[in-house]
C-alpha positions as CSV (number, residue, x, y, z in Angstrom):
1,X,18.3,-55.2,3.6
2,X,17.7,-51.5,2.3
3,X,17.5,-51.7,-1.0
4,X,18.1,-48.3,-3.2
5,X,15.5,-46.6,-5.3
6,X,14.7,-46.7,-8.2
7,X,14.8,-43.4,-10.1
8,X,14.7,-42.0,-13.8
9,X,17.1,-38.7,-14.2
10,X,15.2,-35.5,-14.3
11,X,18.4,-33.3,-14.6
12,X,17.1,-30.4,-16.5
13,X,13.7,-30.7,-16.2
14,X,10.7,-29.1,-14.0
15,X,8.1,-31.6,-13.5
16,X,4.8,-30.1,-12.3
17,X,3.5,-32.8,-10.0
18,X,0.4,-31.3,-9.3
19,X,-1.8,-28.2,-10.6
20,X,-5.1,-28.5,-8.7
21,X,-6.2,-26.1,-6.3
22,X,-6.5,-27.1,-2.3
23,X,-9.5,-30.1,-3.1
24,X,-8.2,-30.7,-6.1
25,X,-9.9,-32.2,-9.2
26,X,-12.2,-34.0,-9.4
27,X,-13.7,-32.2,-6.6
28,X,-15.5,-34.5,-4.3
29,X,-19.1,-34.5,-4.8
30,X,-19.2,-32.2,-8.1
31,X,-21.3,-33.7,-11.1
32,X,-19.7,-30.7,-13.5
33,X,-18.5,-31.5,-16.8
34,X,-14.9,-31.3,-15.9
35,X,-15.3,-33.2,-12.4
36,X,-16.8,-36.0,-14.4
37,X,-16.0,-35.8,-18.1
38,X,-12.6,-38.0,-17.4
39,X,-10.0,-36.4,-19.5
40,X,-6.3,-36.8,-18.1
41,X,-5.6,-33.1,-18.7
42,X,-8.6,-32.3,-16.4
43,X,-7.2,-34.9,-13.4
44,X,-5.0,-32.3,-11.0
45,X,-4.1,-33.4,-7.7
46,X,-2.7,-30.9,-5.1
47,X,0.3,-28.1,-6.5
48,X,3.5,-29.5,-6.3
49,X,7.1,-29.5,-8.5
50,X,10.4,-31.1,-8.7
51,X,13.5,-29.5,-10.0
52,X,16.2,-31.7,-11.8
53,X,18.9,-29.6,-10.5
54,X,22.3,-30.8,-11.4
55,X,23.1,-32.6,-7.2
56,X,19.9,-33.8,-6.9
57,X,16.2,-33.5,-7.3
58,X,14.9,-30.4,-5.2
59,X,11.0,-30.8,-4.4
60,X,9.0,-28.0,-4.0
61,X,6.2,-28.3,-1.3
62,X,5.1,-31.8,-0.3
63,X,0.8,-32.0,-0.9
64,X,-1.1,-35.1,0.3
65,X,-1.0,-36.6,-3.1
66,X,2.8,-36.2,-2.9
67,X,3.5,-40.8,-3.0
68,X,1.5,-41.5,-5.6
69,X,3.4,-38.1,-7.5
70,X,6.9,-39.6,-6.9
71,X,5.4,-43.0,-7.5
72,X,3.7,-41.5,-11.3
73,X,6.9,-39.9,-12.5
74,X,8.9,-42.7,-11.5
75,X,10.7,-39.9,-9.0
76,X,12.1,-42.2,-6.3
77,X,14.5,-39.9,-4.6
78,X,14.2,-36.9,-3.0
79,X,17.2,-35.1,-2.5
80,X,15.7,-31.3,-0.9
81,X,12.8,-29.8,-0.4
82,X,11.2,-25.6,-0.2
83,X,8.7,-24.8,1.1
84,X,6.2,-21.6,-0.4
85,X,4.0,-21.9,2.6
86,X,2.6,-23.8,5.5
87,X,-1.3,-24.4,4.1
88,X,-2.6,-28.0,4.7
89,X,-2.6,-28.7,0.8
90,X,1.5,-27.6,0.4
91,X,2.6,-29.4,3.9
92,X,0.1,-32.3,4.9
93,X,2.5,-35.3,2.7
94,X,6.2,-34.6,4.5
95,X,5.7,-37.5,6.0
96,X,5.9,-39.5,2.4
97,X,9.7,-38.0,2.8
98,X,10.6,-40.5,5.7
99,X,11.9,-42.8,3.4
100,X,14.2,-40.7,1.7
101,X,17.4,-40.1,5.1
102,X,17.8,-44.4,4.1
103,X,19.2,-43.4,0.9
104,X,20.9,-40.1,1.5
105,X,22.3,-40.9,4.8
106,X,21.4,-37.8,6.2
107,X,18.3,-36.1,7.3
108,X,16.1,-34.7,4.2
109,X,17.3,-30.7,4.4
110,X,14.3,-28.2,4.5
111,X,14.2,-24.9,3.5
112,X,11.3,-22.9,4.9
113,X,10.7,-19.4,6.3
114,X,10.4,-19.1,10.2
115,X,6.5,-19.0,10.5
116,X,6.4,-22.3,8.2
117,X,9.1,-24.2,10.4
118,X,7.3,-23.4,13.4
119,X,4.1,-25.0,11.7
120,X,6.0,-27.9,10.1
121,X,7.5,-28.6,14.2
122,X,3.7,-28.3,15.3
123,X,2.1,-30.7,12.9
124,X,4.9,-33.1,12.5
125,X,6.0,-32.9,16.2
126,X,6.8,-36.6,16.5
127,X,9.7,-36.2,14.0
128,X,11.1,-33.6,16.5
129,X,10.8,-35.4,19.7
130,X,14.1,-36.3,21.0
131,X,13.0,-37.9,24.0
132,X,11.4,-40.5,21.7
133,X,13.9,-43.2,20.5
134,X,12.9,-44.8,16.7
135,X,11.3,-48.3,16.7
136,X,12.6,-49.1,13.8
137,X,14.5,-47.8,10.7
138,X,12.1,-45.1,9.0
139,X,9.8,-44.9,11.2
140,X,9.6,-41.5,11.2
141,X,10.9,-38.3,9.0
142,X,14.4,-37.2,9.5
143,X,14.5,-33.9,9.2
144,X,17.1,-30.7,8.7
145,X,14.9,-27.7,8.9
146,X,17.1,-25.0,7.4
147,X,15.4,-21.3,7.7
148,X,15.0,-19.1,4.8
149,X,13.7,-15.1,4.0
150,X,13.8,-13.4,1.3
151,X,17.5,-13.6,0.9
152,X,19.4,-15.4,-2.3
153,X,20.7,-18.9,-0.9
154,X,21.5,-21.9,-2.5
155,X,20.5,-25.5,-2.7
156,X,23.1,-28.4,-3.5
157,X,25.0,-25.7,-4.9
158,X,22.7,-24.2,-7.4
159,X,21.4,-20.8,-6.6
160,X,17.2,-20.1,-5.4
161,X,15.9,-16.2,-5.4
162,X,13.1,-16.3,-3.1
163,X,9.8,-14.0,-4.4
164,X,7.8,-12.7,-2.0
165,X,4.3,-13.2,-2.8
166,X,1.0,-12.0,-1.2
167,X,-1.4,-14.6,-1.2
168,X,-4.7,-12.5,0.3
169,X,-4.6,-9.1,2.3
170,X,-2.9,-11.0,5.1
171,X,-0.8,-13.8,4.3
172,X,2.6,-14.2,2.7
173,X,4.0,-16.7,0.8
174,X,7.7,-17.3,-1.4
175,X,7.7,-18.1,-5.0
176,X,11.6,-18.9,-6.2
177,X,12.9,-18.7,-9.2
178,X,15.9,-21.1,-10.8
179,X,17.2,-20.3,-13.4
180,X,15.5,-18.3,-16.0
181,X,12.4,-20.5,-14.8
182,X,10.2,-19.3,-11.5
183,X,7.3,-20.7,-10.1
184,X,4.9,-18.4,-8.2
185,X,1.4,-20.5,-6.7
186,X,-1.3,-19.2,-4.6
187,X,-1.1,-16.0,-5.1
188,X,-2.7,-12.7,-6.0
189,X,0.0,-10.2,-5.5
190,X,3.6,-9.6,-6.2
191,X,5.8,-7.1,-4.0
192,X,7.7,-4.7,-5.7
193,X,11.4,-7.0,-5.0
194,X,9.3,-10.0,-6.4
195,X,8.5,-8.0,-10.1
196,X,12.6,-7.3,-10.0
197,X,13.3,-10.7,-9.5
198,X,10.8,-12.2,-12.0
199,X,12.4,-10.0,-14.9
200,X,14.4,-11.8,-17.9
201,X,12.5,-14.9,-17.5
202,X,11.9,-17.9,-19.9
203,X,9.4,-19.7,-17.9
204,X,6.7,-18.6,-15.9
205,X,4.8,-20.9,-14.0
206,X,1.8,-18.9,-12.0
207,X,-1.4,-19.4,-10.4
208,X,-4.4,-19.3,-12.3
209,X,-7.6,-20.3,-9.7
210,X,-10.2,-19.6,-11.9
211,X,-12.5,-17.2,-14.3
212,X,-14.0,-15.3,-11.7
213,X,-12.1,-13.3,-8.9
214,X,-10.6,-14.6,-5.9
215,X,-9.8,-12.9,-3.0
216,X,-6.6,-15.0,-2.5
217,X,-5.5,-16.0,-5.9
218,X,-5.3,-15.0,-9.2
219,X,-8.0,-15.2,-11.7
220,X,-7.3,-16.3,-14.9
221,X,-7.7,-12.4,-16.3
222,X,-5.5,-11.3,-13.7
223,X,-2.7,-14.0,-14.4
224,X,-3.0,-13.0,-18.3
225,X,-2.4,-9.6,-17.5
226,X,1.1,-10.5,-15.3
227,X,2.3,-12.7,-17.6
228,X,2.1,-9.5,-20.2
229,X,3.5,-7.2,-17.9
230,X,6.6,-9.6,-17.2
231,X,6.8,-11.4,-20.5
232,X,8.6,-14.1,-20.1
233,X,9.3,-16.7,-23.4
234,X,6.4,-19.0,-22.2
235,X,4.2,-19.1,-19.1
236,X,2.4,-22.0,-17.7
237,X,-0.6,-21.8,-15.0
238,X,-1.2,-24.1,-12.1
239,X,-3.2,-24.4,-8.4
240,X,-6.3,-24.4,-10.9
241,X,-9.8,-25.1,-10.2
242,X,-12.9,-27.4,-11.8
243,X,-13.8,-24.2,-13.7
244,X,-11.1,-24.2,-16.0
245,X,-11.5,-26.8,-18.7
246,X,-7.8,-27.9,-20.4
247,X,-9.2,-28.0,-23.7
248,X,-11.7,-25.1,-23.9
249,X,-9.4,-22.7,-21.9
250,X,-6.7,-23.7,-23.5
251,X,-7.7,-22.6,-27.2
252,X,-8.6,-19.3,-26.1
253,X,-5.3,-18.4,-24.3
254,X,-2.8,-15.9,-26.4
255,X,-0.3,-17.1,-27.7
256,X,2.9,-18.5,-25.4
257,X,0.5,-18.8,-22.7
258,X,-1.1,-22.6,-21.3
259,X,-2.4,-24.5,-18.5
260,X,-0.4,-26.8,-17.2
261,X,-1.3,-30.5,-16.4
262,X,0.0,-32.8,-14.2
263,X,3.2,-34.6,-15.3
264,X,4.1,-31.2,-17.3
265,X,7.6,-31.3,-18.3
266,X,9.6,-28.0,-18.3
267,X,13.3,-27.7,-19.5
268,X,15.4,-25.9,-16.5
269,X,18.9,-24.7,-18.4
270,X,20.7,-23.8,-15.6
């Protein structure tokens, strides 16, 4: 007997399931104050987010701490999921999804660009394989890879503006925006469409690696300085490292600027 999930209603909200960088925090083997101090606001597992659109609950990227994610917010259904990019901390927990196709009955629909379904077929090539009959119920992803640019689409009927990101002198990634909220990780550069798209928001949620410069992400300077530059009602950072302290770096942000934490809830009017 299949018995449905359990799930509390998130329609309206943006969770942020995880705000740690790719090793998260606490970092294995680090003795540093914010490693090993304890505090909740200081425990980030690997970047993540739910939307609560008004059709379902729309995931964004699925980390290896995605289960026990779902499992904290008490998230047991998983209607969609984008994709911002194909790194092993944003991809490595799809196959937590497999569950989901019982419920629906459908396959889970993805929406990534063409270089991160190619990746996503590579590393999760089992739940491709036709030749390759299921043992049993579930016993592997059922997936609808649906293929995505830079293009406005939509997602159980509510409309996602991709932003193209730089993330590094040689990689791309896609931030989207819903809403007047958008959420833009690993990055450290925004193209010239994506500073269009990001005007008029309310929310800003943006990557903040760190004090010192990165040659991949932002620093924390250099997220200050875009949030001013777009000035949005309220930005939030994430994908942040062991060397930013929630309470210290907190208290010396200006004003309608904060880290986020994992668990964060964020209104999505839509």
């Amino acid at each position: 007997m299949v018995v449905g999930p359990e799930s509390r209603d998130i329609r309206g909200k943006f969770i942020l399931l995880g705000t740690g960088t790719s090793v998260g925090v606490p970092t294995i083997g680090c003795g540093c104050p914010v490693c090993r101090g304890g505090r909740p606001r200081n425990q980030r597992t690997r970047s993540a987010a739910i939307a609560g659109l008004p059709r379902g609950n729309l995931l964004i990227d699925t980390p290896p701490d995605l289960r026990m994610q779902l499992l904290r917010e008490g998230i047991g259904l998983v209607h969609s999921v984008l994709f911002t990019h194909a790194h092993a901390d944003h991809l490595f927990g799809l196959d937590d999804l497999r569950l989901f196709p019982l419920f629906l009955g459908h396959a889970i629909p993805l929406f990534a660009e063409p270089d991160v379904e190619r990746i996503i077929r590579q590393s999760f090539s089992y739940a491709f394989e036709q030749r390759l009959p299921e043992t049993h119920v579930g016993s592997r992803p059922q997936l609808a890879v649906h293929s995505i640019d830079e293009s406005l689409f939509e997602v159980m009927g509510s409309p996602i503006a991709p932003i193209r990101l730089q993330h590094g002198p040689h990689f791309r990634v896609l931030g989207f925006r819903i809403g007047d909220l958008a959420y833009c990780t690993d990055t450290n550069g925004i193209s010239p469409s994506g500073w269009a798209r990001l005007e008029g928001l309310d929310t800003l949620v943006l990557d903040a690696l760190r004090n010192r410069p990165h040659p991949t992400h932002f620093s924390l300077e250099e997220a200050i300085a875009v949030a001013r530059q777009l000035n949005p009602r309220r930005t939030v950072f994430t994908h942040m490292s062991h060397e930013l302290d929630y309470d210290t770096v907190n208290a010396q942000l200006p004003h309608g600027i904060e880290l986020g934490y994992d668990g964060m809830e964020l209104p999505l009017p839509l």
